[in-house]
C-alpha angles and dihedrals in degrees: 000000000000100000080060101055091046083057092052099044090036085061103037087049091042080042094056091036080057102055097043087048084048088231097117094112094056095048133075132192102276082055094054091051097049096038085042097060098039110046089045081066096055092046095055086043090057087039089052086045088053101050090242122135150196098253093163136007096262086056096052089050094046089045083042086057105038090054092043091052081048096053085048091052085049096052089045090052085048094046093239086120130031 
């Protein structure tokens, strides 16, 4: 049940990182999930860098987000992503 919910989460948080990164159109489901997940983890890892942490819900999804929007700028500088 709780590899589920990570899906779900993982795409609705890779979904968000998309639109504000204006690559929605480029990306499909299986992207967002995967964008979504792992850049959740890098943003908790630079989080965790800069000594700032998840002190509520809200905060774990903006700091989701915003590593998720920096993996897809990565992938854009790399040319993974147009």
């Amino acid at each position: 049940m709780g590899w589920i919910i990570t899906l779900i989460i993982g795409g609705i948080i890779g979904w968000l990182a998309s639109i504000v990164m204006k690559t929605d159109a480029q990306m499909g489901p299986i992207a967002n999930i995967i964008v979504g997940i792992v850049g959740s983890m890098l943003g908790f890892w630079l989080a965790g860098l800069l000594g700032i942490g998840a002190g509520s819900a809200i905060v774990g999804y903006v700091i989701a987000v915003i590593g998720a929007a920096v993996l897809i700028f990565l992938l854009k500088a790399v040319g993974v992503l147009k």
